[in-house]
Kinemage of the C-alpha trace (Angstrom):
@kinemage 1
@onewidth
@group {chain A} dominant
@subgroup {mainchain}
@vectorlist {calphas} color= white
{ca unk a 1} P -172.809 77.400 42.915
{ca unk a 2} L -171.184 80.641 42.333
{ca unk a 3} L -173.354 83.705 42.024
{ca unk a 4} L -172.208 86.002 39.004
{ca unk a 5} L -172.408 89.669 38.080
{ca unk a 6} L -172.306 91.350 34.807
{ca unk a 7} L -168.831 92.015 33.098
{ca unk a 8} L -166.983 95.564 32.799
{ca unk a 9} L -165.552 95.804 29.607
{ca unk a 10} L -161.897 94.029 28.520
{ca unk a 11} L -159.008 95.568 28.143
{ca unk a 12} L -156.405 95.714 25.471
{ca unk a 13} L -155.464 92.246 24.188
{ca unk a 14} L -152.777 90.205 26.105
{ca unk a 15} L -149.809 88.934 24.136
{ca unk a 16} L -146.654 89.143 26.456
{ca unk a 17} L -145.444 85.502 26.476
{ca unk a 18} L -147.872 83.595 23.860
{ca unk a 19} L -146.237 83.962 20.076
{ca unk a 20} L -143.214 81.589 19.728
{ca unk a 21} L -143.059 80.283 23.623
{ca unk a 22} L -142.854 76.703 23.678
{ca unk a 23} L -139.833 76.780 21.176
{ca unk a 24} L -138.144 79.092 23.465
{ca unk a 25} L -139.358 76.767 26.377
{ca unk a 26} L -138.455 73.772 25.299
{ca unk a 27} L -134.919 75.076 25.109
{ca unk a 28} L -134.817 75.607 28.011
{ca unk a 29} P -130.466 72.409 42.032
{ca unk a 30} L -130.638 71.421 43.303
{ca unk a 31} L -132.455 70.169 46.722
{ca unk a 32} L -136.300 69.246 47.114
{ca unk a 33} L -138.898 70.467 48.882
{ca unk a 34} L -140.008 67.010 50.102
{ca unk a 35} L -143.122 65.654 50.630
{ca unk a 36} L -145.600 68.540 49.917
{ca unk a 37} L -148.827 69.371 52.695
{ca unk a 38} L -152.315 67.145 51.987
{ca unk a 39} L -155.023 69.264 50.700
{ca unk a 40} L -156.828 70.989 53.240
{ca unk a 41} L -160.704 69.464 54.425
{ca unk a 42} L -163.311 71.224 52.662
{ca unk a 43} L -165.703 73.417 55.095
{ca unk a 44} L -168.333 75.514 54.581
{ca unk a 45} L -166.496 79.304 54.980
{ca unk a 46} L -167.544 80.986 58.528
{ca unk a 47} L -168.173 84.123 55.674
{ca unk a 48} L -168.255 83.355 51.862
{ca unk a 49} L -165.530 84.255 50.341
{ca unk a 50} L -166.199 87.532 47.797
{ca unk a 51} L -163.777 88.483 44.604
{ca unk a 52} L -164.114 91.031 42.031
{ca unk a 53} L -161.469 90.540 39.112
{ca unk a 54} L -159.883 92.647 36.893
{ca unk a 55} L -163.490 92.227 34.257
{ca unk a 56} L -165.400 93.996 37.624
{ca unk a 57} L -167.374 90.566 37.645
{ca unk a 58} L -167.928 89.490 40.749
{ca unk a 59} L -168.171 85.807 42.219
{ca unk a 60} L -169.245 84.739 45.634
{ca unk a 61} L -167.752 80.837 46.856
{ca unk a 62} L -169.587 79.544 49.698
{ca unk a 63} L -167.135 76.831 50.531
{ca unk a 64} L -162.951 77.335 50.504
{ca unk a 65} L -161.391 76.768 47.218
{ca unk a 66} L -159.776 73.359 47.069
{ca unk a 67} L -159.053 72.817 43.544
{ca unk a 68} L -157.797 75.501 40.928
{ca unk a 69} L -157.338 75.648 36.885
{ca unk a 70} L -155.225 78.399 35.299
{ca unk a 71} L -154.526 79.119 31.996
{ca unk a 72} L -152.184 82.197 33.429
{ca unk a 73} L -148.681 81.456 32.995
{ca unk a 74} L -146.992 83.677 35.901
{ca unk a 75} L -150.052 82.497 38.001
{ca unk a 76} L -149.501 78.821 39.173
{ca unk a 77} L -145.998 80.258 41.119
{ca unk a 78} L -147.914 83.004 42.226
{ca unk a 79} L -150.997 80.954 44.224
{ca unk a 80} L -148.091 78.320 45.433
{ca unk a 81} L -146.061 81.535 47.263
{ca unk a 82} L -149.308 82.875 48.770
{ca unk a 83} L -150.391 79.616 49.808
{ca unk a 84} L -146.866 77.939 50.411
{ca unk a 85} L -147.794 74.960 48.673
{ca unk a 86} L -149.086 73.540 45.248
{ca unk a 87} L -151.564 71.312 46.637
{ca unk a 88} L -154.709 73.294 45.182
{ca unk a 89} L -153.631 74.013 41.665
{ca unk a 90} L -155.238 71.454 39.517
{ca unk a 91} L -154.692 72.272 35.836
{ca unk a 92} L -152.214 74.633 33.981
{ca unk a 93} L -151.067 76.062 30.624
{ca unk a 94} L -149.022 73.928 29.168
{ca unk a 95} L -145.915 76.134 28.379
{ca unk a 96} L -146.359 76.321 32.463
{ca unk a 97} L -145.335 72.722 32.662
{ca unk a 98} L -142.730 73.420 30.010
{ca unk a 99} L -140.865 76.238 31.866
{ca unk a 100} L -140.847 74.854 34.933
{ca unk a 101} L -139.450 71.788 34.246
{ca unk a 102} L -135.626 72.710 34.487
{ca unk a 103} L -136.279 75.056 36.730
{ca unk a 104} L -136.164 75.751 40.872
{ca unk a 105} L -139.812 75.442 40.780
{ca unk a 106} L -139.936 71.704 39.545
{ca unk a 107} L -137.640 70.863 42.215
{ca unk a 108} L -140.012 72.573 45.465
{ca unk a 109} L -142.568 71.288 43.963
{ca unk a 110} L -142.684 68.147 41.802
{ca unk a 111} L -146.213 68.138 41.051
{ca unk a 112} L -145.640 71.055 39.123
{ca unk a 113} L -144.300 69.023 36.492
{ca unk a 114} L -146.979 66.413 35.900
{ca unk a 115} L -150.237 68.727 35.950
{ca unk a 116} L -152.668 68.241 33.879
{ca unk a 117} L -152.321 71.149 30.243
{ca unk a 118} L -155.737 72.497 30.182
{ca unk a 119} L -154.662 75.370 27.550
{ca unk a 120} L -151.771 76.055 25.021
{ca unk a 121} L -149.555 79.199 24.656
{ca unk a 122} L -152.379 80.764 22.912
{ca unk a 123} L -154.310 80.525 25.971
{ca unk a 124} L -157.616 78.816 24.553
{ca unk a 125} L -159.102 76.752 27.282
{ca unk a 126} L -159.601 72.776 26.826
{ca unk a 127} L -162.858 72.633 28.249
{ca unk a 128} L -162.960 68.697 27.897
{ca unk a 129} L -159.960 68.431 30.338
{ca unk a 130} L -160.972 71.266 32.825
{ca unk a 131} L -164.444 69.615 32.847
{ca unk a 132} L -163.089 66.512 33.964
{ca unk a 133} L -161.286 68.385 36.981
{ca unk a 134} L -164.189 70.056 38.400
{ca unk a 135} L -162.317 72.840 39.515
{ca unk a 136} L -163.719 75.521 41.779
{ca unk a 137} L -162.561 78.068 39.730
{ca unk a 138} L -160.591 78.962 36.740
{ca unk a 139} L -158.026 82.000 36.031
{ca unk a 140} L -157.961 83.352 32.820
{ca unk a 141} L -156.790 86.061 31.035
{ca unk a 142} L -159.532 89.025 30.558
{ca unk a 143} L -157.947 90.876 27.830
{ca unk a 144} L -156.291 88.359 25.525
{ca unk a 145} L -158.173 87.456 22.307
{ca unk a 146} L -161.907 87.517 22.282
{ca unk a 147} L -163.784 86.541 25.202
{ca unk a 148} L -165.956 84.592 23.567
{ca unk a 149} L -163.530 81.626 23.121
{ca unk a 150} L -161.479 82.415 26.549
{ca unk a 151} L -164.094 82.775 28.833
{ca unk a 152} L -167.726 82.062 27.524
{ca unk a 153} L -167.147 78.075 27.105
{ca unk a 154} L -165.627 77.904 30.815
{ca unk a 155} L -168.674 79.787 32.414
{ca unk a 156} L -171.149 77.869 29.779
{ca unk a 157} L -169.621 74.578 31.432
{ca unk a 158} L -170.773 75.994 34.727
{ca unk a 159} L -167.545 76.846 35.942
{ca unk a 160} L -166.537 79.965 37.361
{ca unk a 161} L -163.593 82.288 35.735
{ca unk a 162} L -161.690 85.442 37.569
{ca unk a 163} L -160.721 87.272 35.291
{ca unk a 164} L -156.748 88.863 35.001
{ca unk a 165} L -155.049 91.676 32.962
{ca unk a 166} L -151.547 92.393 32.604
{ca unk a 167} L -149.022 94.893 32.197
{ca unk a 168} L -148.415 97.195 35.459
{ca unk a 169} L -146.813 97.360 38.692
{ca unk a 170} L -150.987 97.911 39.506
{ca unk a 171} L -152.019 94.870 37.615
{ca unk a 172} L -149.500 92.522 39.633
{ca unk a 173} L -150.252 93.997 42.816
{ca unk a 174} L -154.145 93.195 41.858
{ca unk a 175} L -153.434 89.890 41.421
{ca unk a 176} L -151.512 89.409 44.222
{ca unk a 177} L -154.867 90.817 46.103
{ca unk a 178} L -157.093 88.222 44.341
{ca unk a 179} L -155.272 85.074 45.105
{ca unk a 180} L -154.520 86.007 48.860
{ca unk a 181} L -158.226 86.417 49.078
{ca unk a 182} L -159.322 83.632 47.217
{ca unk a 183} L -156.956 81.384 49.174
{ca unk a 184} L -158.091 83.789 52.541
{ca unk a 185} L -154.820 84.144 53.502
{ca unk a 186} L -154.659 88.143 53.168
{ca unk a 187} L -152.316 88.488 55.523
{ca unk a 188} L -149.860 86.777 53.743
{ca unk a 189} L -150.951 88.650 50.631
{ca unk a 190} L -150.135 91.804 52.520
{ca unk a 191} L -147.125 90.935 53.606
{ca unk a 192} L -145.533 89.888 50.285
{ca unk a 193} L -146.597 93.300 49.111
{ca unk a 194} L -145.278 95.124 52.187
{ca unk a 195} L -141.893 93.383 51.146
{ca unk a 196} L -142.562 94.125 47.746
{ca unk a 197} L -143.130 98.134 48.532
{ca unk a 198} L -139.963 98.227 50.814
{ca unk a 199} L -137.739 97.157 48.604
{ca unk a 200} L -138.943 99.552 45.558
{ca unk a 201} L -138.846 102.515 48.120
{ca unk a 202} L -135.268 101.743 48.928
{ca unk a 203} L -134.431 101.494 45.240
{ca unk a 204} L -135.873 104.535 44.321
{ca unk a 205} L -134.560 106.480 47.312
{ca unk a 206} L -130.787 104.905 46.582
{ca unk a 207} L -131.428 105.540 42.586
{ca unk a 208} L -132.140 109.119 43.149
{ca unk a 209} L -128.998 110.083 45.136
{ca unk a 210} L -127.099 109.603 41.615
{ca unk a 211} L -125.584 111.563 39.818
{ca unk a 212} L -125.847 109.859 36.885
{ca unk a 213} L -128.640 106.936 35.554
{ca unk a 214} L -126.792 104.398 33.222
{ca unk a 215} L -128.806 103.709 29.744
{ca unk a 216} L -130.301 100.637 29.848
{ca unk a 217} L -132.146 98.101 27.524
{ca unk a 218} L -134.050 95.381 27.460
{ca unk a 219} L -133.853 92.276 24.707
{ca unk a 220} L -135.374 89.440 23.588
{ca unk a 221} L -134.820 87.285 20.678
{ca unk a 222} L -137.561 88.206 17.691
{ca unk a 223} L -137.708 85.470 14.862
{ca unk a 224} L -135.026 84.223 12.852
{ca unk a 225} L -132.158 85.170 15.516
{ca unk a 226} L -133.282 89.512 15.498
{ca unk a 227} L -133.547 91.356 18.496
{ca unk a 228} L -136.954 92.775 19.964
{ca unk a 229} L -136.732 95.628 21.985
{ca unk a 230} L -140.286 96.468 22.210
{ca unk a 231} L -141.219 94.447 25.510
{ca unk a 232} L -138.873 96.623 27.634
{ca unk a 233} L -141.069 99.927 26.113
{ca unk a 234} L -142.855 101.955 28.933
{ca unk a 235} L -146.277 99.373 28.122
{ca unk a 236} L -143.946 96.701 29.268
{ca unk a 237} L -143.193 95.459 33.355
{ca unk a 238} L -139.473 95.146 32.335
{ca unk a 239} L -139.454 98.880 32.434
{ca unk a 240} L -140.890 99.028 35.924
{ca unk a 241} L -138.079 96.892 37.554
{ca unk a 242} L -135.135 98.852 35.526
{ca unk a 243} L -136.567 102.322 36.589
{ca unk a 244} L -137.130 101.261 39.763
{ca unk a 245} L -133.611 100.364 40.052
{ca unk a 246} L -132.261 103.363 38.670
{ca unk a 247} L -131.930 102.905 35.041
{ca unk a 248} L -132.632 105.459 32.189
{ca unk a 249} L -134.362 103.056 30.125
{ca unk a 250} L -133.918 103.985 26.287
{ca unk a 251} L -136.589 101.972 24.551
{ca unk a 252} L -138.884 103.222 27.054
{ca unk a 253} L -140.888 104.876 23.842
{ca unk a 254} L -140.234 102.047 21.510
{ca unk a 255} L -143.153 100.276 19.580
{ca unk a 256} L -144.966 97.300 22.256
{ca unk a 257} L -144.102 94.129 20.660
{ca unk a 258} L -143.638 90.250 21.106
{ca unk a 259} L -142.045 89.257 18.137
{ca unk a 260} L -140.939 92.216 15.874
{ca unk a 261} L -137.215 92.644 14.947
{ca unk a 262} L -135.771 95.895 16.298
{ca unk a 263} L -133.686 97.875 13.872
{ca unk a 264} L -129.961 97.053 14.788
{ca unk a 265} L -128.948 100.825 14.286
{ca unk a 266} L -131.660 101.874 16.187
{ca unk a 267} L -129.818 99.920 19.362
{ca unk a 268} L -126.292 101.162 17.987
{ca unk a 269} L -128.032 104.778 18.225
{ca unk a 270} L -129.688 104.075 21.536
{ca unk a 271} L -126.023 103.170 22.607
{ca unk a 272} L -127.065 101.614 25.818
{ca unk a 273} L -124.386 101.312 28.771
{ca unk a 274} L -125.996 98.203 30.146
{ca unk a 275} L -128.354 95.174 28.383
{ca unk a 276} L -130.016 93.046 29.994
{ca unk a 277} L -131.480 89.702 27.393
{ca unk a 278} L -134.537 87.987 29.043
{ca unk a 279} L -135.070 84.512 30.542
{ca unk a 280} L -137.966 83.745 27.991
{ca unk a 281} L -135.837 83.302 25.056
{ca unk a 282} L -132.919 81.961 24.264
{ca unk a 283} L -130.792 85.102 24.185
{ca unk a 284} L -127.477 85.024 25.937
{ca unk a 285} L -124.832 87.508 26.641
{ca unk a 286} L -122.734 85.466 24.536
{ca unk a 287} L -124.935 86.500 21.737
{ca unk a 288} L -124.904 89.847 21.925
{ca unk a 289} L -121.044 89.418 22.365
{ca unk a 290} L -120.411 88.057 19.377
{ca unk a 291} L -122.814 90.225 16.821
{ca unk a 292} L -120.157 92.122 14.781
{ca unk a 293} L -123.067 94.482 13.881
{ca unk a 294} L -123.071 95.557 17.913
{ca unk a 295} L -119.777 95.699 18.250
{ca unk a 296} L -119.735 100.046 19.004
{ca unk a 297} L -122.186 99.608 21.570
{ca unk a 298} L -121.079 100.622 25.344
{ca unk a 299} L -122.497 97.816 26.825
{ca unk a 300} L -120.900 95.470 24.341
{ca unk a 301} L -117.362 97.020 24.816
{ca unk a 302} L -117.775 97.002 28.280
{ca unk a 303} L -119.137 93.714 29.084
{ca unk a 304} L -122.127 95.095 30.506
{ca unk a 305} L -124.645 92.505 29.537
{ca unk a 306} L -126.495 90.495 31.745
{ca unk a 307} L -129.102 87.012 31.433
{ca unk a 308} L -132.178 88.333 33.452
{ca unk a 309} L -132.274 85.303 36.014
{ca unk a 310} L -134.754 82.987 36.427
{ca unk a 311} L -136.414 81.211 39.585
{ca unk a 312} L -140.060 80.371 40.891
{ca unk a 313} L -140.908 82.452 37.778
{ca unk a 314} L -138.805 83.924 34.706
{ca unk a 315} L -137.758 87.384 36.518
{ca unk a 316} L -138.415 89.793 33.826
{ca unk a 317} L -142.450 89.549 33.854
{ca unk a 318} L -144.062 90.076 36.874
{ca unk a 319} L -144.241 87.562 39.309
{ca unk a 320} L -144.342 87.079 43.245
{ca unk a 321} L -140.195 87.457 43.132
{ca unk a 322} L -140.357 90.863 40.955
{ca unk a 323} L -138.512 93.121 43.963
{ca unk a 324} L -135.468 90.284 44.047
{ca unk a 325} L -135.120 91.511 39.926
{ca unk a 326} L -135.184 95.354 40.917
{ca unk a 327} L -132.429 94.411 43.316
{ca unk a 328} L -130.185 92.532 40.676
{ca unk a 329} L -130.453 95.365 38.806
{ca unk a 330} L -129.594 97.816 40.438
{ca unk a 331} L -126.498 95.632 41.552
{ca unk a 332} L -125.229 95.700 37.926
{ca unk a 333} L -126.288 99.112 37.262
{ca unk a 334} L -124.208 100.216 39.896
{ca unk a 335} L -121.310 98.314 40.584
{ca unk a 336} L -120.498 100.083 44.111
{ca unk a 337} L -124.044 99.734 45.700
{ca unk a 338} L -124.574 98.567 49.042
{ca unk a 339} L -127.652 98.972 49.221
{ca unk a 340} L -128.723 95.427 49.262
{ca unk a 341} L -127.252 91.755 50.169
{ca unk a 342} L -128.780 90.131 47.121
{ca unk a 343} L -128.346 86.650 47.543
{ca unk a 344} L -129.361 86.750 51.442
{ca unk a 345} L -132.093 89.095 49.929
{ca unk a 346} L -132.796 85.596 48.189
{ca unk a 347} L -132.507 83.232 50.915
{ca unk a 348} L -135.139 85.359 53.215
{ca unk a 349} L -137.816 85.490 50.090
{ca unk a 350} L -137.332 81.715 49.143
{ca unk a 351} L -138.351 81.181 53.051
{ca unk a 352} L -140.952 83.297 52.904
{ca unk a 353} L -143.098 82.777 49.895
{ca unk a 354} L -142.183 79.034 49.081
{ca unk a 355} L -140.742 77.612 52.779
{ca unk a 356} L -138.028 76.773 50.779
{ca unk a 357} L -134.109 76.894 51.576
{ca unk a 358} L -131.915 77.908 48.939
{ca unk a 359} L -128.821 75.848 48.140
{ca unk a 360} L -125.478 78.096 47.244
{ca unk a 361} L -125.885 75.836 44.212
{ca unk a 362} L -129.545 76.992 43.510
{ca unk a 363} L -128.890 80.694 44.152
{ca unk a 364} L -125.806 80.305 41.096
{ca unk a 365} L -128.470 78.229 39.304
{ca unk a 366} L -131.181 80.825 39.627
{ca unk a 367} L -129.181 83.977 39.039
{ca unk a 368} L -127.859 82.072 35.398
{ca unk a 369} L -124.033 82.037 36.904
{ca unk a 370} L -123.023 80.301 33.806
{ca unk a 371} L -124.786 82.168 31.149
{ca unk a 372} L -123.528 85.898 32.558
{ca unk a 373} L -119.469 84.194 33.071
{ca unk a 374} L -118.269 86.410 30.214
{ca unk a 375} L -120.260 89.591 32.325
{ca unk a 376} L -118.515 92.698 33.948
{ca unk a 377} L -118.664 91.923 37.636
{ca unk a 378} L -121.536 88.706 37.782
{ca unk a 379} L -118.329 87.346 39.414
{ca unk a 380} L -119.930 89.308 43.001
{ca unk a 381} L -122.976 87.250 42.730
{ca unk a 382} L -121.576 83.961 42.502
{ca unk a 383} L -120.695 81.502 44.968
């Protein structure tokens, strides 16, 4: 059994992708991975295997982890690029199963799509069903809602839970740390974040020799058809990727939130030069195209707004793909950069973290060909 040590204390609640996601989800090439690898034997670990998540609680497993439960969204494609496979990952959130279904990820890996749902968007665990799957361990978030329905009824149940927060460049590289380790394949681990660190260093390097950093923003559909704004503020990851690739991002101090309606002429006012609309919610560049009310806005007279693609994982939160978004960016941000072959960019991270070899049709697929057609430029990144 798992030997556990006393908690740190949470941090700030968790609310990213929960409110209003399996609406957006349910919304919503073209090859297969094929048969996927058998489940390694279970051995007793030459060492045990020690992690420390993001609560400071620490768990010791004496044999290799086999089976694992997540309520995590991002986390499920996260563990398969680590561990090239999906063979260990037992039980998901169901808005998981939801995204992934018409999605790149459903086709590598078809048992992706008929997991068992051990939690909802909100995150509360099913403890019925993850009892029944006797996982070795289950991820959960550490700093959504109160940790006496997340947590408490998972470790009662004699299960142990690592423990994840979210928000930062810091936070994703943490996890990244956790589930090479708890997989023991570190190396790999390291090498995704080696990749990771390369390309932000050649972003920022190519971003600073500018002259000039186009305004940027970042939207999301809020309620009954409103913008949202506030998930591309400074507390947000979105902002990471569009500094990183060289944007002056003009929300950056807006209010943090999921589902409140940003002011209209507070966006007109903002005037950004380029918008980008996430993957999570049905927001198109076709939308913001046709909203009388944005009419003045650079971006919108220029046909500077762009679909945030969406592969393994959406793109905009973080996710074991995050430097292929800071490259697309900084594509469309500046139209002459040669800084980086995007799409072979693609190919060579596909390889790597999933074995997988993009299609021409997949690469259109994943960078949402259709949905930017009425873009400035997108026509460079099709096929």
């Amino acid at each position: 059994m798992p030997r556990l040590s006393s908690p740190r204390r949470a941090r700030r609640g968790f609310a990213i992708i929960a409110l209003g996601l399996s609406a957006a989800l349910a919304l919503g090439a073209c090859s297969s991975r094929g048969a996927e690898t058998k489940p390694e034997t279970v051995a007793k670990t030459d060492k045990p295997i020690e992690i420390t998540d993001q609560r400071g609680k620490t768990i010791t497993f004496e044999k290799p982890v086999t089976k694992i439960a997540t309520t995590v969204i991002p986390s499920p494609s996260m563990i398969a690029a680590i561990d090239q496979s999906y063979d260990k990952i037992v039980g998901v959130n169901a808005a998981t199963i939801l995204r992934d279904k018409p999605s790149i990820f459903g086709k590598m890996f078809p048992k992706a799509l008929t997991n068992t749902a051990i939690a909802g968007p909100d995150f509360v665990p099913n403890i019925e069903e993850i009892t029944k799957l006797k996982p070795d361990v289950v991820i959960q978030w550490a700093d959504q809602g109160d940790a006496a329905k997340m947590i408490k009824p998972i470790e009662d149940a004699g299960i142990p839970v690592i423990g994840l927060k979210y928000g930062t460049q810091e936070d994703l590289e943490t996890w990244v740390k956790l589930f090479a380790k708890l997989l023991d394949k570190q190396d790999r681990g390291e090498e995704l974040l080696n990749r990771m660190h390369s390309t932000m260093s050649a972003l920022q390097s190519a971003a600073k020799k500018e002259k000039k950093h186009p305004r940027a923003l970042y939207l999301r559909r809020a309620g009954d058809g409103g913008y949202n704004a506030g998930m591309g503020s400074k507390r947000g990851y979105m902002n990471t990727w569009m500094t990183v690739a060289g944007a002056e991002n003009v929300a950056a101090d807006a209010e943090y939130s999921i589902t409140n309606p940003t002011n209209v002429e507070q966006i007109v006012k903002w005037n950004p030069e380029v918008i980008f609309t996430s993957a999570m919610t049905p927001l198109s560049p076709a939308d913001i195209f046709a909203d009388p009310a944005l009419s003045a806005v650079d971006a919108v007279k220029n046909k500077r707004v762009y679909a945030v693609p969406s592969g393994g994982f959406w793109w905009d939160p973080p996710s074991a793909e995050s430097q292929l978004v800071m490259r697309w960016a900084a594509q469309l941000l500046y139209p002459d950069f040669k800084g980086s072959d995007l799409k072979k960019a693609m190919q060579e991270d596909y390889e790597f973290l999933y074995g997988h070899k993009l299609t021409h049709d997949e690469i259109d697929m994943i960078l949402r060909v259709k949905e930017n057609a009425q873009s400035a430029g997108y026509e460079r990144l099709a096929h």
